[in-house]
C-alpha positions as a Markdown table, in Angstrom:
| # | Residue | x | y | z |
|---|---|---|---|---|
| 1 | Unk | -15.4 | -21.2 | 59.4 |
| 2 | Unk | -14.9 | -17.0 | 58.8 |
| 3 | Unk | -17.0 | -14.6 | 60.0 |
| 4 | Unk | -19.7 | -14.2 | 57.7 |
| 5 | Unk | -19.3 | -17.5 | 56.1 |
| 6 | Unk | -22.5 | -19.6 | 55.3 |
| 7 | Unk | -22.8 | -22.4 | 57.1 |
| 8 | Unk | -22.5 | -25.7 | 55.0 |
| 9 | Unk | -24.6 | -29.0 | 55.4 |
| 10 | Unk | -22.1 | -32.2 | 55.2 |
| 11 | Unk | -22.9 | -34.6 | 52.2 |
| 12 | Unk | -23.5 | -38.0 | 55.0 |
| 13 | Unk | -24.4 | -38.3 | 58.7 |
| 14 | Unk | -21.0 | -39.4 | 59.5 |
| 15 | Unk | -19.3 | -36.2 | 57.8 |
| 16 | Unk | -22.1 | -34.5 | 59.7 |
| 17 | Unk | -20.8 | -36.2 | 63.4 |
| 18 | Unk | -17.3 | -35.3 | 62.2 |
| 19 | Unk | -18.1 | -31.6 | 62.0 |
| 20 | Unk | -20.0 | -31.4 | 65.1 |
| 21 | Unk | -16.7 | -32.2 | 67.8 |
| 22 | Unk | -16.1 | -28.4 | 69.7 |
| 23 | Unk | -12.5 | -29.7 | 70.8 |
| 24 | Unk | -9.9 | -32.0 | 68.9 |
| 25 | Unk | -11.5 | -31.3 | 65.9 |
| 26 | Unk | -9.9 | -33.3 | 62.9 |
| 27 | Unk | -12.0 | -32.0 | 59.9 |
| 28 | Unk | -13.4 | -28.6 | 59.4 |
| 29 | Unk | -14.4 | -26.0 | 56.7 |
| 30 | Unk | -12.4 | -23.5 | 55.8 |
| 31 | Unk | -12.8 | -20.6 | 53.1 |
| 32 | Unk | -15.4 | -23.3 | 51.8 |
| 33 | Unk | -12.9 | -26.6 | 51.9 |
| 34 | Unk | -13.0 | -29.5 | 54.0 |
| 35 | Unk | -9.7 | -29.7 | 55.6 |
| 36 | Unk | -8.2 | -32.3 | 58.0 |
| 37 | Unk | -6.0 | -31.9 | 60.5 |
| 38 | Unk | -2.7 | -33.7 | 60.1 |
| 39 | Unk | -0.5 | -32.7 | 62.9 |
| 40 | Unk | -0.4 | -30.5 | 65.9 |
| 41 | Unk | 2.9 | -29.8 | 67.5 |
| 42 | Unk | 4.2 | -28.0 | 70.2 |
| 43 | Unk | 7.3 | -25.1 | 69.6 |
| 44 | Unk | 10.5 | -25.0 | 71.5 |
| 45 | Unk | 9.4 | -21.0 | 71.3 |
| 46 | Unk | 6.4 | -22.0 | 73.3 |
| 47 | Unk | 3.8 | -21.8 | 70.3 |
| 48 | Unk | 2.1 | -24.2 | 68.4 |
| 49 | Unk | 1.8 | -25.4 | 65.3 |
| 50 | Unk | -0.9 | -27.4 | 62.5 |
| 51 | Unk | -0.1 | -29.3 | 59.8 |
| 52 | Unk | -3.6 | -29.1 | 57.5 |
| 53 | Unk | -4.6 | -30.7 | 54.4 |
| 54 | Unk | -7.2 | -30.6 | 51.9 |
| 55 | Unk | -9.9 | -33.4 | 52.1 |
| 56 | Unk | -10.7 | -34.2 | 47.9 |
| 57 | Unk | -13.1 | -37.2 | 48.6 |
| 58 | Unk | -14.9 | -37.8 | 51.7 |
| 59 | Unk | -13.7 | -40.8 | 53.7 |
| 60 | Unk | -16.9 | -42.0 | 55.0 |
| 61 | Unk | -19.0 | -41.5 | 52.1 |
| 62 | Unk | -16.3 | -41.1 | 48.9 |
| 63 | Unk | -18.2 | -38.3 | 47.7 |
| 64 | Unk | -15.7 | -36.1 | 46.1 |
| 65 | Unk | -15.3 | -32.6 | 47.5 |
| 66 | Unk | -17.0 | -30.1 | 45.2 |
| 67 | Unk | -20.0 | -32.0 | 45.8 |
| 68 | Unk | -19.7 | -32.9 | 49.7 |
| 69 | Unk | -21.8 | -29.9 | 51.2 |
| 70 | Unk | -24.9 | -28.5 | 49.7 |
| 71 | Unk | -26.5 | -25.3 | 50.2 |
């Protein structure tokens, strides 16, 4: 989440538990989307990098998107 960002309150308890993993996160809100990530691979430069996608509906509850987190 940005600096400054409100925080958001997940649409089910499972979204919820999703959100709440501190390491190897999968999903997390970004610039107010719920994102999942896809990939994480190592560079032969030595750096890293993610493979992200937008999450439309969510997969525990189907709840589309726009609506998954109210304020």
């Amino acid at each position: 989440m940005s600096a400054g960002e409100e925080p958001l309150e997940p649409c089910c308890k499972d979204m919820a538990a999703a959100l709440s993993f501190e390491t190897g996160r999968h999903f997390f809100v970004e610039d107010g989307e719920l994102r999942l990530l896809v990939a994480h691979t190592p560079l032969l430069d030595g750096g890293e990098a993610e493979l992200e996608n937008i999450v439309r509906f969510c997969p525990f509850c189907g709840k589309p998107a726009k609506t998954l987190f109210e304020h």
